[in-house]
N, C-alpha and C positions, 0 to 999 in steps of 0.2 A: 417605674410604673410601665405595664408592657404597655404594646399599643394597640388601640381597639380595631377591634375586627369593621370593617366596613365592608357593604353589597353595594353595587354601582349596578346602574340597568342594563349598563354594556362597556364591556372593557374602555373603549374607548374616552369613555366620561372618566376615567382615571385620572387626576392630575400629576403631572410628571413629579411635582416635589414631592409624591409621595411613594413614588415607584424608585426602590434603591437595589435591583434585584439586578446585577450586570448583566448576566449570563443567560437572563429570563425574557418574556415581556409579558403585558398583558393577555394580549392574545394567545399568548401557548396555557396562560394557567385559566383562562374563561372558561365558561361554558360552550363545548362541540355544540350545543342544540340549539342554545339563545343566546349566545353572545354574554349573558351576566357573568358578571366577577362577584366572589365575597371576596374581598383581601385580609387574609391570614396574618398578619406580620411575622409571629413565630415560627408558623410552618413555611412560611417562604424563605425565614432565615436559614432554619434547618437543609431547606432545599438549596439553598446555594452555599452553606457550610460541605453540602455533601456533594456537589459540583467542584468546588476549589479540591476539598482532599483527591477527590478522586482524579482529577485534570483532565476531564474528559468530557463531552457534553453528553446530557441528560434528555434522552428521548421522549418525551411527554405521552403516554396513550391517553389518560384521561387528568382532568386536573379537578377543576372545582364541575359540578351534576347541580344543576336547579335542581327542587323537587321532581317539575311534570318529565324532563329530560332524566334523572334517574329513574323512574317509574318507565319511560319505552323504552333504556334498553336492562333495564329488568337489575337496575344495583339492588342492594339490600335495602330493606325500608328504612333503617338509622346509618346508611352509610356514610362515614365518615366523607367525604366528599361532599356532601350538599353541605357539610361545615368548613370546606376552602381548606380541610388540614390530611387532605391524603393526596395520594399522586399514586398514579400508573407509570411506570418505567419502562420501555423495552430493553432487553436484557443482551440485544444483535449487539453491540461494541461493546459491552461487560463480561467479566467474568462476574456470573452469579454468586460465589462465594464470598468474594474480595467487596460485592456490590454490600451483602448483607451488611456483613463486617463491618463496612463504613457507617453502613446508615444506624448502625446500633451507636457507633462511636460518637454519629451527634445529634442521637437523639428521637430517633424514631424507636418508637416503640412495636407498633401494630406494622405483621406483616402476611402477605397472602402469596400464594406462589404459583403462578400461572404457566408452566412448563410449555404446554401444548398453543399457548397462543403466544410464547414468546414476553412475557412481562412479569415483574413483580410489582406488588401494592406495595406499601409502603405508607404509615400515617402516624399522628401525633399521640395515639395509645386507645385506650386501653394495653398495657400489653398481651400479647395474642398472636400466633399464627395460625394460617391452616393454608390447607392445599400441600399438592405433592412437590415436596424440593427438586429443584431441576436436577439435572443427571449429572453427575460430575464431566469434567470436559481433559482429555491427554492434555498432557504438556508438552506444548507445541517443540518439537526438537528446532534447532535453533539453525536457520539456513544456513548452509553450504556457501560458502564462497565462491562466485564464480571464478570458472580456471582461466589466471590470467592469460594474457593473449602474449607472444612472441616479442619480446623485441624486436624492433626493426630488423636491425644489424644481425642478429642470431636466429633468423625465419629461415627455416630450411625452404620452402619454398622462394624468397627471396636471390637467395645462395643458388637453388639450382637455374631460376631465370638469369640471373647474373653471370655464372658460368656459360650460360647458352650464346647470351649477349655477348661475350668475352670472346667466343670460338667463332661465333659466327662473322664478328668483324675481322677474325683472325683469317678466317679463310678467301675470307672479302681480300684483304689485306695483299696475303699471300696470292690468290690471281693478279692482282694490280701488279704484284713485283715480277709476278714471273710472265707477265705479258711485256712489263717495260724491258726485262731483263732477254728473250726473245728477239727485241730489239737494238740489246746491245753486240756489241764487238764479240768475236769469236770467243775470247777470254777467259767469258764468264758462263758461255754457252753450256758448259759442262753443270752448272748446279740447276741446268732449269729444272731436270727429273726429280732433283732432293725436293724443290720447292713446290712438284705437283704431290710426292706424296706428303708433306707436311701441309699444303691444303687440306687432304684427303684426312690426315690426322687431328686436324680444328674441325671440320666437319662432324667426326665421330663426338668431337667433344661435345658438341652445339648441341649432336645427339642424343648424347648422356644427360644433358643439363635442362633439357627441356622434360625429359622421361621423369630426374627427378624432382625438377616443379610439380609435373603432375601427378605424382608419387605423394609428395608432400601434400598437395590438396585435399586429394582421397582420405591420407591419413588424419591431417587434421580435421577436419569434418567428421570422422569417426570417433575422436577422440571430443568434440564438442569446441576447438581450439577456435571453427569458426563461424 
């Protein structure tokens, strides 16, 4: 035996053992104007049969319309709705196609299609549509991977600050010896000039390695690397 439709004077007077709707509450499927609920059993079934298939939640625009609240904002004079067995959808996280589909599969019969304001009706029959089907939507191409980022170890920019690093303690290096070496004994006097120009040649380096860090910045940046 199904279960009887009940009117409560405001959602709230609902008692919980009779609310089995997970996904729902009373307040989304009351009346916008006065707060009454009819409880539908079947249509409310239907509405969370067609929440689980789909996995996704169900935007409410209108649920159960008292009489005096369907009459200001202008529903049909026997809209299903002052009978607790239609619903307003908005259709912003559906595909409208996939949405119908569903709601056919469990059980909705009666549908309306509101393109322009973003919803579809949806209710327990007559079967019947009207209104213009919404526009079909691309298929969304499927994102782009972002391009991964450098290895540490393999970052040309990495590589050319390290080479810079590299030359430039080199050249560091190379003053300290050929100052202490200035200082030595006659003996060795002869290699000071090798060792001003192999500062001279860690210097160049430092100078290459810092050009190609900055090289490498520029470039990755153009390429989106960072």
């Amino acid at each position: 035996m199904a279960d009887p439709v009940r009117t409560f004077r405001h959602f709230r007077d609902v008692p919980e053992h009779l609310w089995r709707w997970k996904n729902f509450s009373p307040a989304e499927i009351a009346c916008r104007g006065t707060g009454q609920l009819k409880l539908h059993p079947a249509a409310l079934d239907k509405l969370q049969a067609l929440r689980d298939r789909l996995g996704k939640p169900l935007i409410l625009r209108s649920a159960y319309r008292s009489p005096e609240h369907n009459r200001a904002v202008g529903g049909a004079p026997r809209s299903k709705h002052m009978d607790g067995a239609a619903f307003d959808i908005a259709m912003s996280n559906h595909d409208p196609v996939a949405f119908e589909a569903a709601a056919r599969e469990v059980g909705f019969l009666g549908f309306g299609f509101y393109p322009r304001s973003g919803f579809m009706h949806i209710d327990l029959g007559p079967a019947r549509t009207w209104g213009e089907r919404f526009p079909g939507r691309e298929v969304p191409f499927a994102r782009e991977s972002p391009p991964a980022r450098e290895v540490l170890a393999d970052s040309r920019t990495l590589r050319g600050t390290g080479a810079a690093g590299v030359a430039t303690l080199g050249a560091a290096g190379v003053e300290v010896a050929q100052e202490v070496l200035a200082e030595a004994q006659g003996a060795v006097l002869p290699l000071v000039p090798y060792l001003d120009t192999l500062r001279w040649l860690f210097m160049a380096l430092a100078l290459a390695g810092i050009t190609l860090a900055v090289w490498a910045r520029v470039d990755d940046w153009k390429r989106g690397l960072r």
